[in-house]
C-alpha positions in Angstrom: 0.0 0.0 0.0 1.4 3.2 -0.9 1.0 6.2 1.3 2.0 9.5 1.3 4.8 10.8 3.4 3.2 12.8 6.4 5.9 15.0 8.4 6.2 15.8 12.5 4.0 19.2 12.9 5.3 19.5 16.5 6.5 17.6 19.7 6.9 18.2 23.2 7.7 16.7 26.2 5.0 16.5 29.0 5.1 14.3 32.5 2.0 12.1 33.1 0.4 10.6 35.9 -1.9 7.4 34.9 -3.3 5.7 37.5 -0.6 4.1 39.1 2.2 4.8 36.2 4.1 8.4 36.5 6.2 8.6 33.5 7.6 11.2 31.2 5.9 11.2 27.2 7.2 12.8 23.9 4.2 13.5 22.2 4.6 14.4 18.6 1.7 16.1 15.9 1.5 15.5 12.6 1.0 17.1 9.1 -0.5 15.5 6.0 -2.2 12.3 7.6 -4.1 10.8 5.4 -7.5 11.1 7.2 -7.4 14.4 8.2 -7.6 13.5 12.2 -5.8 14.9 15.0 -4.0 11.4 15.8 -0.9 11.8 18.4 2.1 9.5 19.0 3.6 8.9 22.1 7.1 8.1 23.0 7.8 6.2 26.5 10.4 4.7 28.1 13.3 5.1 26.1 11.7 6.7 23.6 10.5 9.5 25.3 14.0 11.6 25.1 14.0 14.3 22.1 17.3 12.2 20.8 17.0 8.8 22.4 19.7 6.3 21.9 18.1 3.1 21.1 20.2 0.2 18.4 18.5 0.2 14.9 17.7 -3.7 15.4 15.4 -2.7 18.4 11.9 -3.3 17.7 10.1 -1.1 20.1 6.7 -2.1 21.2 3.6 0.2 19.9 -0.2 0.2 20.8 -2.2 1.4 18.3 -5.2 2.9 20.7 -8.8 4.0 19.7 -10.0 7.1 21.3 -12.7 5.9 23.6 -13.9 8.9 25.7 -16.4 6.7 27.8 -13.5 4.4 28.6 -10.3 6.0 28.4 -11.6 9.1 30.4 -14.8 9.0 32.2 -13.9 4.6 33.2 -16.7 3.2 31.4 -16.9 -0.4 32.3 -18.9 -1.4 29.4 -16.2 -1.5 27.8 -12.5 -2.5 28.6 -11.0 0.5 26.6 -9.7 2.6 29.9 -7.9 -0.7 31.3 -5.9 -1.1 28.4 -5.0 2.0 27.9 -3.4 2.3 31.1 -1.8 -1.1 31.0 -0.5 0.0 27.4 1.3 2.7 28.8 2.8 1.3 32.2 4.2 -1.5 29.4 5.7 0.3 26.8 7.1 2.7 29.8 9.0 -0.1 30.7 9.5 -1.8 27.6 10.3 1.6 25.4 8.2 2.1 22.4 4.9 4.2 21.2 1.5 4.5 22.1 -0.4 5.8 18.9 -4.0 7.8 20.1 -6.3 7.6 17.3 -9.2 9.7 17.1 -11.8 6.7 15.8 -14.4 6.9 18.4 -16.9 4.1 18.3 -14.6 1.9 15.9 -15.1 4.7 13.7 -18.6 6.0 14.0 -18.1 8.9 16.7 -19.0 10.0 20.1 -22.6 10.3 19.3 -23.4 7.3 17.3 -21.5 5.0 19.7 -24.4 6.1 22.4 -26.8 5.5 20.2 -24.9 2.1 19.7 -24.8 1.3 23.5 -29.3 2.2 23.4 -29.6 -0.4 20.5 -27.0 -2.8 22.9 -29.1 -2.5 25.9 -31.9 -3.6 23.8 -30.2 -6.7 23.2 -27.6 -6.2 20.1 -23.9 -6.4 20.5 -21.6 -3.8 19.6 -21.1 -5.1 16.3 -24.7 -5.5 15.1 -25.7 -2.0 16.7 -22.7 0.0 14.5 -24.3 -2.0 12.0 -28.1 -0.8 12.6 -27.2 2.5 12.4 -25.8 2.0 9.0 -22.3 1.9 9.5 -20.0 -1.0 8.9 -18.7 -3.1 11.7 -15.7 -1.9 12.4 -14.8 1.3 10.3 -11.3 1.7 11.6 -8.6 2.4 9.2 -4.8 2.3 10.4 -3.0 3.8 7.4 -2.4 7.3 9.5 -1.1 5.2 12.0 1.2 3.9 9.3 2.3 7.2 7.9 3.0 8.2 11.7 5.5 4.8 12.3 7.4 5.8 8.9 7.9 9.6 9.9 9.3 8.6 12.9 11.4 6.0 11.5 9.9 3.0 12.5 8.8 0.2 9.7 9.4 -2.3 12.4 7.6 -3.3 15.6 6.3 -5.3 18.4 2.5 -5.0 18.6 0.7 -5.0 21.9 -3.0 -5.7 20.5 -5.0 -8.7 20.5 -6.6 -7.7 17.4 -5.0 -9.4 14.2 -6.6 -6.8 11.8 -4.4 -4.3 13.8 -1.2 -6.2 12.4 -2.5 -7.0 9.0 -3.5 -2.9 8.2 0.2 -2.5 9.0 1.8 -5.3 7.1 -0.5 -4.5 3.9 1.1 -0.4 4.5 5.0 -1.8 5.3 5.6 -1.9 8.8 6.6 -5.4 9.6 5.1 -6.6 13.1 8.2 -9.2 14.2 5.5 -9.9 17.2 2.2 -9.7 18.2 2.0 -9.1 22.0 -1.5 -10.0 23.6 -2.9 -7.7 25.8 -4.4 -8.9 29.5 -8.1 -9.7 29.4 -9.9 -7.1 31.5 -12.6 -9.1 31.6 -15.8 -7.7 34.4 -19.4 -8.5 34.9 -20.1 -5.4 33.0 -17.9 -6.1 29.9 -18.3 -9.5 29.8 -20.9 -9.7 26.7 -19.0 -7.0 25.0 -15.5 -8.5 25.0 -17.4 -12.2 24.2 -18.6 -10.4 20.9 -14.8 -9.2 20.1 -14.0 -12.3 20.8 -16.7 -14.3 18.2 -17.5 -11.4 15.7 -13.7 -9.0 15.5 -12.0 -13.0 15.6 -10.0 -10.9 18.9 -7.6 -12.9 20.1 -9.4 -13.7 23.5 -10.3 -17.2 25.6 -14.2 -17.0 24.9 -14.3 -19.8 27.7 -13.5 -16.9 30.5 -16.9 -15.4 29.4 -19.0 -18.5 30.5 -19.2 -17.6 34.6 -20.3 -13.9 33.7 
């Protein structure tokens, strides 16, 4: 897949506090991504100095994370969104690497439609088949900006901490080679239980569908 070249709009160094992680982040902006979206990569760990020092035959590890404001910010437990966000970056903290914050609320559909999405799920639907209702596909997240951000900052090879597989095959088809998929823990709660069984069965997550059975 060829992409255009984006280029580093701006980047600056800012401490963070997440839950129990305290850190230090480089967080770059970009120019020319391919969507238009405000999409921000972070550098932790080793990564996180303006010049770091890290051998060319290092792999650093990178989550590619959709925005999920419920989740991520206001600790949603229908989902399981804020949890891995916060183990994403106490890992690559320690691991060095990138944490890539894409704007694709709602697997693509946006703030709004992804409460109407939870309505049509409390009404019996899963996440998939309620994106779908409301006209949209299943899952309309793309990952070539997330791409175009690797290249500009040099990488085009990676660990990935997902247990998505369409995470790692978006970035093989654009030319970043994933040398390993990392699984993620399975945040798995009474409350998210049907929702992560239907990433599981329906988004072919990699996830042990038999932990779902006593919730």
């Amino acid at each position: 897949m060829d992409l255009p070249a984006a280029s580093i709009r701006a980047e600056l160094t800012i401490p963070m506090q997440v839950a129990d992680v305290a850190t230090t982040a480089r967080v770059f902006t970009f120019d020319g991504l391919v969507d238009g979206r405000e999409h921000l990569a972070i550098g932790l760990g080793s990564y996180a100095a303006p010049v770091h020092d890290v051998p060319s035959s290092t792999a650093p590890l990178v989550r590619l994370h959709s925005e999920c404001l419920t989740g991520d910010v206001l600790g949603s437990e229908r989902c399981d969104c804020g949890p891995q966000l916060h183990e994403a970056i106490d890992r690559i903290t320690d691991a060095g690497g990138y944490l890539l914050y894409l704007r694709q609320e709602g697997r693509g559909i946006g703030l709004y439609e992804k409460l109407d999405a939870y309505t049509l799920q409390d009404s019996g639907l899963d996440t998939y088949q309620a994106n779908v209702a409301l006209g949209h596909d299943a899952d309309e997240r793309d990952y070539s900006a997330a791409a175009q951000m690797l290249r500009t900052l040099g990488i085009d090879r990676l660990r990935l901490l997902t247990n998505n597989p369409d995470k790692a095959a978006q970035l093989t088809a654009a030319g970043i080679a994933v040398a390993e998929r990392v699984p993620t823990a399975v945040h798995l709660s009474p409350a998210n239980a049907a929702y992560l069984a239907a990433k599981a069965r329906r988004g072919a997550h990699v996830l042990d569908v038999a932990l779902f059975r006593e919730h």
